[in-house]
C-alpha positions as CSV (number, residue, x, y, z in Angstrom):
1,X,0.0,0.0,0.0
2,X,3.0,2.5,1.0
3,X,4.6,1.6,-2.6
4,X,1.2,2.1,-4.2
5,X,0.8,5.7,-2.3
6,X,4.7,6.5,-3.4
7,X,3.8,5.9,-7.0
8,X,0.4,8.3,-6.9
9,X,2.4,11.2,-5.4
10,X,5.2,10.7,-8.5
11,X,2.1,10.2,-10.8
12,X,0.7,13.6,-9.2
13,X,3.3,15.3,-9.6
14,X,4.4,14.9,-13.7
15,X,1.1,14.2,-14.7
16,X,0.0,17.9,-13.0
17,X,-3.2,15.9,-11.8
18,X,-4.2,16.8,-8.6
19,X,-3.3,13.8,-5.8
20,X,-7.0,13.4,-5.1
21,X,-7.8,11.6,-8.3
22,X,-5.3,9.1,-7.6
23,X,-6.2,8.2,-4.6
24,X,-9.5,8.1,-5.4
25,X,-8.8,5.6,-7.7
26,X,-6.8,3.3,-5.9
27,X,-9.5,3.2,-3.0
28,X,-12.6,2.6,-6.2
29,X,-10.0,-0.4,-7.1
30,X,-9.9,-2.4,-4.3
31,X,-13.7,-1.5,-3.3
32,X,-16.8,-3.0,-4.3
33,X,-16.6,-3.8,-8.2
34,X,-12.6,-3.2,-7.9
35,X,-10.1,-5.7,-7.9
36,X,-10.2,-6.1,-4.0
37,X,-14.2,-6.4,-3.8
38,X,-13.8,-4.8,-0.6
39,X,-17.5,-3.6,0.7
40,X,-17.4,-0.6,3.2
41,X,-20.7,1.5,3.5
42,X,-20.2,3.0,6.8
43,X,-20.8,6.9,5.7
44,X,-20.9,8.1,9.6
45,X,-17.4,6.6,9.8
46,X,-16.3,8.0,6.8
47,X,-17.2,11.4,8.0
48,X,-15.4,11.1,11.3
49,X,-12.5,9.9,9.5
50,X,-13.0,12.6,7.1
51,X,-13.8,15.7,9.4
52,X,-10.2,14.7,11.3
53,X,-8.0,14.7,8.1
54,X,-9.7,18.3,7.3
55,X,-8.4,19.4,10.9
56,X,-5.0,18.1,9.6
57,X,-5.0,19.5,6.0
58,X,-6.2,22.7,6.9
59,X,-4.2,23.0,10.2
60,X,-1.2,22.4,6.9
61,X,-2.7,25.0,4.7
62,X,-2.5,27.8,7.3
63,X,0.9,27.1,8.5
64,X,1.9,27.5,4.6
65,X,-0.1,30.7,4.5
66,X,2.0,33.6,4.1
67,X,0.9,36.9,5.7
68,X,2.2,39.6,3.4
69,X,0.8,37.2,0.6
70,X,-2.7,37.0,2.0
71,X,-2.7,40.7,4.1
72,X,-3.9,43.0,0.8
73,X,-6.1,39.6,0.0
74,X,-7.8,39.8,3.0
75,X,-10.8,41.9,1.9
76,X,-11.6,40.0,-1.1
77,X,-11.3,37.0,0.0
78,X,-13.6,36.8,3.1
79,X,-16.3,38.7,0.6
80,X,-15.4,35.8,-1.9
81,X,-15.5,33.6,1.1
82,X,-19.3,34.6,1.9
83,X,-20.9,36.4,-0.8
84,X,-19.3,34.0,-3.6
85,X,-20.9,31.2,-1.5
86,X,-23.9,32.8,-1.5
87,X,-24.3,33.2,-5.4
88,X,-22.9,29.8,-5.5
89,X,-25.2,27.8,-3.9
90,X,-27.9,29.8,-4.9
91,X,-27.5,29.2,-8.8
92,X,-26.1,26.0,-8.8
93,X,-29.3,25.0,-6.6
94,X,-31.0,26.8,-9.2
95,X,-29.2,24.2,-11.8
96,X,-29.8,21.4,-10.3
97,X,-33.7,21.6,-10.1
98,X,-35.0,23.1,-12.6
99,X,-32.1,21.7,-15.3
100,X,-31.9,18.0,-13.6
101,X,-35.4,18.3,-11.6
102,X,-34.3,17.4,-7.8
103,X,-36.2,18.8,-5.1
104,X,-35.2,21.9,-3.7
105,X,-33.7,20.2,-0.4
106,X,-31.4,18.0,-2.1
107,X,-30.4,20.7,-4.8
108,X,-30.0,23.1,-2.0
109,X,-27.9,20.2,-0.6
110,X,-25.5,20.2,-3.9
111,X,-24.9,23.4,-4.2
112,X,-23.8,23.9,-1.0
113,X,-21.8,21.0,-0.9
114,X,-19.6,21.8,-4.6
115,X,-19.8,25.7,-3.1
116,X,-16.0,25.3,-1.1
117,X,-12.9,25.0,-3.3
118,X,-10.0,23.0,-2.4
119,X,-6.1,24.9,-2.5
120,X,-4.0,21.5,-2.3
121,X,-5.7,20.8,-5.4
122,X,-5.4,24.3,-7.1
123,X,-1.7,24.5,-5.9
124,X,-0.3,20.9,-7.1
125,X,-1.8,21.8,-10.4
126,X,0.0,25.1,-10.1
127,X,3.3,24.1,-9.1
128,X,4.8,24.9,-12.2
129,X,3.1,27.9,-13.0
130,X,4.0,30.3,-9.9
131,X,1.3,32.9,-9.4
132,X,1.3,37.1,-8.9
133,X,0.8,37.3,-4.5
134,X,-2.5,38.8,-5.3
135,X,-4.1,35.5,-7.2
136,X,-2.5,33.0,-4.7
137,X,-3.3,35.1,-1.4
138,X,-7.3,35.5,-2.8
139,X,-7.1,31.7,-3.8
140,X,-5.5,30.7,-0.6
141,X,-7.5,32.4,1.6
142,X,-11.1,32.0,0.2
143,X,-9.8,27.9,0.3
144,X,-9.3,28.1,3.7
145,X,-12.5,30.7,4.7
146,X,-15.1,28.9,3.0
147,X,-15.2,25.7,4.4
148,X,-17.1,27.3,7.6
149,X,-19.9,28.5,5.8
150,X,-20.6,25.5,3.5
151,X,-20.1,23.5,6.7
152,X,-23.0,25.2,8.4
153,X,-25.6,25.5,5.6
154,X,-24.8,22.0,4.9
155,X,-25.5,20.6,8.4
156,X,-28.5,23.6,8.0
157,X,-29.6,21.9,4.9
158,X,-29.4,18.0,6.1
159,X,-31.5,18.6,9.4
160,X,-34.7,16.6,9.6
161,X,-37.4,19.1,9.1
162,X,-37.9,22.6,7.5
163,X,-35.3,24.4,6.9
164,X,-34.2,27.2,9.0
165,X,-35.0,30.7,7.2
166,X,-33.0,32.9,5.4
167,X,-32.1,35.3,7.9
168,X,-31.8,33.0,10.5
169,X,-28.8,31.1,8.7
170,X,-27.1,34.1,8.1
171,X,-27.2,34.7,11.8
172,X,-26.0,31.4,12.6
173,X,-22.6,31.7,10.2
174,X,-21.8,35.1,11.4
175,X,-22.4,34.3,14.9
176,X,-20.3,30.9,14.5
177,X,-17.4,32.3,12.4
178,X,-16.9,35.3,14.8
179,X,-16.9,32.4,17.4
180,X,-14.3,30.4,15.1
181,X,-12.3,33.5,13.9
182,X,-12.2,34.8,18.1
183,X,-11.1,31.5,19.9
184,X,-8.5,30.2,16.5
185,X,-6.7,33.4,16.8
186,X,-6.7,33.6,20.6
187,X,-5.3,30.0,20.5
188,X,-2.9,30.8,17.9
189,X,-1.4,34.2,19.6
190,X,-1.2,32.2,23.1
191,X,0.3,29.2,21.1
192,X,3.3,30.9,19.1
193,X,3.5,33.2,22.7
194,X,4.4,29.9,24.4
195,X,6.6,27.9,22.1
196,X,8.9,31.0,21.9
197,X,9.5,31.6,25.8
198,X,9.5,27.7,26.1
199,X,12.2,25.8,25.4
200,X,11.2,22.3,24.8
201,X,13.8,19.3,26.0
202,X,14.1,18.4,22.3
203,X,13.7,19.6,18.8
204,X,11.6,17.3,17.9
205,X,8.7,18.0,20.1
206,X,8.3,21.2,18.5
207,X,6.5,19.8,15.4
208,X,4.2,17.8,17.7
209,X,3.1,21.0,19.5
210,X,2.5,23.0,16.7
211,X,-0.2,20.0,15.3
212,X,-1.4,19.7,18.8
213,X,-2.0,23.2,19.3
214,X,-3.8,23.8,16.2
215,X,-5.8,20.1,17.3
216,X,-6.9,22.1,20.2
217,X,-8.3,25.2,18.1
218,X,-10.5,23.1,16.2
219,X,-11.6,21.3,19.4
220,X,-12.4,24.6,21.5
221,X,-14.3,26.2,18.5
222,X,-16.4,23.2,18.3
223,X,-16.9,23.1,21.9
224,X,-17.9,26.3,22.0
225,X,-20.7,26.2,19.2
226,X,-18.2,28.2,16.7
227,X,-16.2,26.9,13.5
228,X,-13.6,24.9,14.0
229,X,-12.3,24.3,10.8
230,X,-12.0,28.4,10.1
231,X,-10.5,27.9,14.3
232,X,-7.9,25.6,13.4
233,X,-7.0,27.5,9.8
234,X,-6.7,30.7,11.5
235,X,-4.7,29.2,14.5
236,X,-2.2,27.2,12.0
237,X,-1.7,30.9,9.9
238,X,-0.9,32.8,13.0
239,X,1.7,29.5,14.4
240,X,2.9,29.6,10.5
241,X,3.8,33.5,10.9
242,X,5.3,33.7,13.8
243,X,9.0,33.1,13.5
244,X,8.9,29.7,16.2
245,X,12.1,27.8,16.8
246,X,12.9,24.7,14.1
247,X,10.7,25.7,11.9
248,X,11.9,23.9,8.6
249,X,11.2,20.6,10.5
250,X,7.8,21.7,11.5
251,X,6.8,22.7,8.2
252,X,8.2,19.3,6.7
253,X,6.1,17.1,9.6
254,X,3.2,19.0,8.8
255,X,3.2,18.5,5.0
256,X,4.2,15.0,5.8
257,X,0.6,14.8,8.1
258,X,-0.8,16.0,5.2
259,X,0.2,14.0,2.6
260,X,-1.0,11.0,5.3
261,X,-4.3,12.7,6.0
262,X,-5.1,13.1,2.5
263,X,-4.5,9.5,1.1
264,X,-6.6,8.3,4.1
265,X,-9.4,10.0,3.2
266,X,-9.6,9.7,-0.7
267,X,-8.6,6.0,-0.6
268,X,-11.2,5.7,2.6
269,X,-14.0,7.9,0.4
270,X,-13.0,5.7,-3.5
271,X,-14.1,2.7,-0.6
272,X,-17.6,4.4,-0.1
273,X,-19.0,4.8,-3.1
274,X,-20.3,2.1,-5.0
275,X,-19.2,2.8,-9.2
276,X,-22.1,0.8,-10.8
277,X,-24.5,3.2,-9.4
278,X,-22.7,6.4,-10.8
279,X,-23.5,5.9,-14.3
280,X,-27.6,6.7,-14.5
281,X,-26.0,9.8,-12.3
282,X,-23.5,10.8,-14.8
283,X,-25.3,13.0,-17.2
284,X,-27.4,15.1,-13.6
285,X,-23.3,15.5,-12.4
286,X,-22.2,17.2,-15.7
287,X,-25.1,19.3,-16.2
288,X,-24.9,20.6,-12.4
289,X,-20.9,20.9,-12.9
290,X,-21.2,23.1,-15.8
291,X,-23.8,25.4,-14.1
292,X,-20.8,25.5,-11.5
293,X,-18.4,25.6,-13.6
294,X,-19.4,28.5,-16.6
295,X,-22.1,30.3,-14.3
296,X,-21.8,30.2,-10.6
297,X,-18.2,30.2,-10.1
298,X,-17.6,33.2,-12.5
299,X,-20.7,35.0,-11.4
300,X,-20.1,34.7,-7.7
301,X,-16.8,36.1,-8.7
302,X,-17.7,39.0,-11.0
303,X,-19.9,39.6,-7.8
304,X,-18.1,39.2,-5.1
305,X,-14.2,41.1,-6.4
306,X,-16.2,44.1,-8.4
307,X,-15.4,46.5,-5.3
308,X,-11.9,45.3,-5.4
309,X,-11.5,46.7,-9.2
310,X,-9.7,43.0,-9.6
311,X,-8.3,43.1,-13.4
312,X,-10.5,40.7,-15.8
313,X,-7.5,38.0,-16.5
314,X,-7.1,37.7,-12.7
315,X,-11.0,37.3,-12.5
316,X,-11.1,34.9,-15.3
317,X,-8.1,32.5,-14.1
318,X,-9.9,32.7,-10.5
319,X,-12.8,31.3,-11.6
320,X,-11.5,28.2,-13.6
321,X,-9.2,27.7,-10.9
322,X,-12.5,26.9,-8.4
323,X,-11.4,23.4,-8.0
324,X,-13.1,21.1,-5.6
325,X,-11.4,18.4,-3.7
326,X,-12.3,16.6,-0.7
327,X,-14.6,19.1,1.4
328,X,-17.4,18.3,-1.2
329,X,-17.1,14.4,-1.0
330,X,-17.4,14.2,2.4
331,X,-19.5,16.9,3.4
332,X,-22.1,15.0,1.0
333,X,-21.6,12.2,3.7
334,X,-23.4,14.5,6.1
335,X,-26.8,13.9,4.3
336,X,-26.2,10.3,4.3
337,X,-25.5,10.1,8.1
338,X,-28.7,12.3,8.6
339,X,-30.8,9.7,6.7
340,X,-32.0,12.7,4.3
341,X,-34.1,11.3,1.5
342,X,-32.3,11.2,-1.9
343,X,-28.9,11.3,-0.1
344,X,-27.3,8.4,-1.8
345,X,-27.8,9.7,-5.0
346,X,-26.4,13.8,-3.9
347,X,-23.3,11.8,-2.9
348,X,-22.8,10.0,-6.0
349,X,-24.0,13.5,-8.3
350,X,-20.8,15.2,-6.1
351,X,-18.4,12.4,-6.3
352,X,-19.1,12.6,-10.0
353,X,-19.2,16.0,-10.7
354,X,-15.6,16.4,-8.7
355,X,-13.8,13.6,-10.4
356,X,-15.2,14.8,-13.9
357,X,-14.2,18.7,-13.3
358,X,-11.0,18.1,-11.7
359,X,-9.5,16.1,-14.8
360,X,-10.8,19.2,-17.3
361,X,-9.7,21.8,-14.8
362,X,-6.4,20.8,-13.6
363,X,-4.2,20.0,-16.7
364,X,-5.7,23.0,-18.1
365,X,-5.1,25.8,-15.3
366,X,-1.2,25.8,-16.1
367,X,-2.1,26.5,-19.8
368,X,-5.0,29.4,-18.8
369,X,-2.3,31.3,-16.6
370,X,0.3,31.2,-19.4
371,X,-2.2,32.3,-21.9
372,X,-3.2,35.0,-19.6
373,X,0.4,36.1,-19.1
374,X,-0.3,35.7,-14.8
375,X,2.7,33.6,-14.2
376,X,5.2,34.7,-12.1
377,X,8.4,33.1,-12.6
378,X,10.6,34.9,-9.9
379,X,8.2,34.8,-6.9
380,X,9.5,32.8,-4.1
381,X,12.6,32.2,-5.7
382,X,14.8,34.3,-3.2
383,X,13.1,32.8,-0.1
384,X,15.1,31.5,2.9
385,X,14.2,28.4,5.1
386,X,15.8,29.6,8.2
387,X,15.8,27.4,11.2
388,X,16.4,28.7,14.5
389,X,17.2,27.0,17.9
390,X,17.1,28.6,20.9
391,X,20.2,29.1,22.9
392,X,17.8,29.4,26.5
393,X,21.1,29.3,28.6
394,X,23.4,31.8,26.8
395,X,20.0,33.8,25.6
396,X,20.5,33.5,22.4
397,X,19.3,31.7,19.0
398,X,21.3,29.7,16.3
399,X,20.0,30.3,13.0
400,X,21.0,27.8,10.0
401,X,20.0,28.1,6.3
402,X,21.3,27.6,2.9
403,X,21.4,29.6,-0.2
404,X,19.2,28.5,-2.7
405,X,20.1,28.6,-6.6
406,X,18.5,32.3,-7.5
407,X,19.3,34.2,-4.0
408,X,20.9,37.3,-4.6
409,X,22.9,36.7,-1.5
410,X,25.1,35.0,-4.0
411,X,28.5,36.8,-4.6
412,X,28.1,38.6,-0.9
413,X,30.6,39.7,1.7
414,X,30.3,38.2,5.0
415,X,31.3,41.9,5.6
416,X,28.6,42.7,3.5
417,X,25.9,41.2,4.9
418,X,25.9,44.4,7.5
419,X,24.0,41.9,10.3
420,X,23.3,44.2,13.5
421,X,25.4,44.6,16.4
422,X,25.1,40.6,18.4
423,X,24.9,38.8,15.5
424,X,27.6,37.1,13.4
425,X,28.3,34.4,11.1
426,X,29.9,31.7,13.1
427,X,30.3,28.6,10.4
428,X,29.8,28.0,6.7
429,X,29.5,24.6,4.9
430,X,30.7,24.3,1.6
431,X,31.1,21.5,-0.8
432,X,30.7,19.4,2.5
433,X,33.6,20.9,4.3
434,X,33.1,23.6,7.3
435,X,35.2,26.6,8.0
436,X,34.8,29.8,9.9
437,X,34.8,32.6,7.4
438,X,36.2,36.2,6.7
439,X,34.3,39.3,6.8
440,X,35.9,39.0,3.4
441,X,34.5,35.8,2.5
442,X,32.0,35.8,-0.4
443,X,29.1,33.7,-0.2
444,X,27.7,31.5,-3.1
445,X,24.8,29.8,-3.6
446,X,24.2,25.9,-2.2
447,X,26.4,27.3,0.5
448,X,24.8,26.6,4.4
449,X,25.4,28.7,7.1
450,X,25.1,29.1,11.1
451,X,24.4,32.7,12.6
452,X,24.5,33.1,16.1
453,X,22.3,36.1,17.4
454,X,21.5,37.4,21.0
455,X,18.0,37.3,21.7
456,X,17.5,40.8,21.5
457,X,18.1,41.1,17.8
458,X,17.6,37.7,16.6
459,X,14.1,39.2,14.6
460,X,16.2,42.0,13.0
461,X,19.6,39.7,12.0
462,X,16.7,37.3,10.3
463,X,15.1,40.1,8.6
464,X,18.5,41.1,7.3
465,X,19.0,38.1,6.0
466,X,15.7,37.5,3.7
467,X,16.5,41.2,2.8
468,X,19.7,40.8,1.4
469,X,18.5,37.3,0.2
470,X,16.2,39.2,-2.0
471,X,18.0,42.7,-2.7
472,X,21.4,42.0,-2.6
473,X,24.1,43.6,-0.7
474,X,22.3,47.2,-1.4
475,X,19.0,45.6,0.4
476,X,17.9,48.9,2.3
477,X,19.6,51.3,0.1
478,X,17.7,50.8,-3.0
479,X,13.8,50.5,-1.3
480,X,13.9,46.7,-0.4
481,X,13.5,47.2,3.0
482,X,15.5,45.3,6.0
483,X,13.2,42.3,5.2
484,X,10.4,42.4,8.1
485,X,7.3,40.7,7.7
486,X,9.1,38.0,5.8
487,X,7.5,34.8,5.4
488,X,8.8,31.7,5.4
């Protein structure tokens, strides 16, 4: 099974299909009418399963999530994030009753559901193709903001009974995402306030508290009758910002989580369904995916960025690059659980409609951002992965990095580096061999270095690093800046 996974992640990756369709596929094979004939029909399990890797996943996305990336994005996306949703659901509900004739509760039902877009699969699509800030911040953020709405109306919409009125849903999902947005941040702030005054007996502990800390974002949001998943995300993007000791470990366990989390779930929801009963729901899926696809995703755009005075190409590449991933599949397993008439076949339209639009959206977004000129071929190349230790003892902080291929630090002074007063370059590896350098040492790329910095300026020799990583020696002279607010 690990070999299997191995091979769907290198599959992934050259094929530019998004991971979800592979693992999808390897869990349809060995289910029923697959080569394993497994039969597993146990949708409230699925969902438990399911809700827990969505902790994980977004608890990822957030600690990827770049602040100066998302901070100008902010606006747009939380209106994309609850007005888009709005239109969404609305027109693709629309769709799907009057176009495929479903009742209003289970079209109400898919449009919700196909209403929250999925990043991992935008990005792995993307990879190639590196995006203007603006694009990826508005992307990234509305992925990570609209899973708490389109949780709530779905759980609204798969209650036994009338449905709550309009008004009083839109009271629920602002009073549950100030709820969410309050207790993730609190968490998040008191989380990153802790790890850095804390030194833990060993490195490794600090990737466990980072997931475990996020964990208990999500739990104390739900606890207290708020989001968790917009909890978790927002607790993750504040531990993700804020400069904590070993973070190039951290960042690796949590990608490895969620490479883990992900082929879980899609092997554990290609297990659920049951493929001979998709094809008399084939035809309903496409119909209700191009409503989606060519009405409601670019109208809900057009609506929800025309205050923002978003350029047209940026608009048009956002709204192909809608993809949907795993929210939708097992947020249809809600309706199931709640023994909603009709909910077999909602889950099988969605599981349909997601596997059909993901393999004519992804290998084409690449080719839509080249032919709108949006790709950005120097952004992130410049970035640092520093790592820093704490030195609790000697109050101070060991920082290690190396210089990737297209830094500008390349061809720099040690001298020249101009690091403030209590910090200094104490070691550089090259070529495998270690040696204490010269302020007249110059600096190439693939070399790795250790700074040591006293705790009172071990912020400002780290911005002067990603500074002169991105500006050169002149970084500060010529209107880069000293490198604050850097992400990682």
């Amino acid at each position: 099974m690990l070999l299997v996974a191995v091979a769907a992640v290198r599959i992934s990756s050259r094929s530019g299909l998004p991971s979800l369709l592979i693992y999808l596929g390897i869990g349809i094979a060995i289910g029923q009418d697959g080569i394993g004939n497994v039969v597993f029909d146990n949708a409230e399990l699925t969902q438990v399963i399911g809700y827990a890797a969505l902790v994980v996943i977004l608890a990822e996305g957030g600690l990827g999530t770049k602040w100066k990336e998302i901070k100008p994005a902010l606006p747009a996306a939380i209106v994309l994030s609850l007005v888009g949703v709005a239109v969404s659901v609305s027109v693709t509900a629309a769709g799907a009753h009057y176009l495929v004739g479903l009742d209003w509760r289970q079209s109400l039902l898919i449009g919700a559901v196909v209403s929250s877009t999925d990043a991992a699969a935008v990005f792995s699509v993307l990879r190639k193709v590196p995006l203007p800030s603006r694009i990826t911040g508005v992307l990234e953020a509305e992925s990570g903001f609209n899973d708490a709405p389109v949780v709530i109306l779905v759980v609204a919409f798969a209650t036994v009974g009338p449905v709550d009125p309009w008004y009083v849903l839109i009271g629920k999902i602002a009073l549950e995402l100030l709820i969410g947005a309050a207790i993730g941040l609190t968490v998040g702030f008191l989380g990153a306030y802790g790890l850095r005054h804390v030194a833990l007996p060993a490195s490794g502990l600090y990737p466990i508290a980072v997931m475990a800390i996020a964990v208990v974002a999500y739990a104390a949001g739900a606890l207290a009758h708020g989001s968790g998943f917009l909890a978790v995300y927002l607790a993750a993007m504040v531990l993700g910002n804020a400069k904590l000791p070993h973070w190039p470990a951290t960042r690796g366990f949590a990608d490895g989580l969620g490479w883990i989390a992900q082929i879980g779930m899609f092997v554990l929801l290609g297990l659920l369904v049951t493929p001979h009963e998709l094809a008399q729901d084939f035809w309903p899926a496409v119909i209700i995916g191009l409503v989606l696809t060519m009405v409601a995703r670019p109208l809900e755009v057009f609506v929800s960025l025309l205050p923002f005075r978003i350029p047209w190409r940026e608009q048009a590449l956002m709204s192909w690059a809608g993809l949907r991933g795993a929210v939708p599949i097992i947020l249809a397993t809600i309706p199931m659980v709640s023994g909603i008439e009709g909910s077999d076949r909602v889950f099988n339209i969605v599981f349909v409609l997601v596997v059909v639009y993901t393999l004519v959206q992804g290998p084409t977004l690449p080719w839509l951002a080249r032919k709108l000129r949006l790709g950005d071929t120097e952004e992130g190349a410049s970035d640092l992965g520093i790592e820093s230790a704490p030195l609790e003892k000697l109050r101070g902080h060991l920082l290690s990095f190396a210089i990737p291929p297209a830094s500008r630090m390349h061809g720099v002074e040690v001298s020249e580096l101009r690091l403030p007063p209590g910090a200094s370059v104490t070691l550089v590896v090259r070529d495998a061999k270690s040696f204490v350098p010269l302020p007249s040492t110059v600096l190439r790329r693939g070399d790795e270095l250790l700074v040591v910095a006293t705790d009172p300026v071990r912020d400002a020799a780290e911005a002067r690093l990603r500074a002169v990583a991105r500006g050169g020696k002149l970084a500060g002279w010529l209107g880069t800046g000293n490198g604050a607010g850097s992400a990682r």
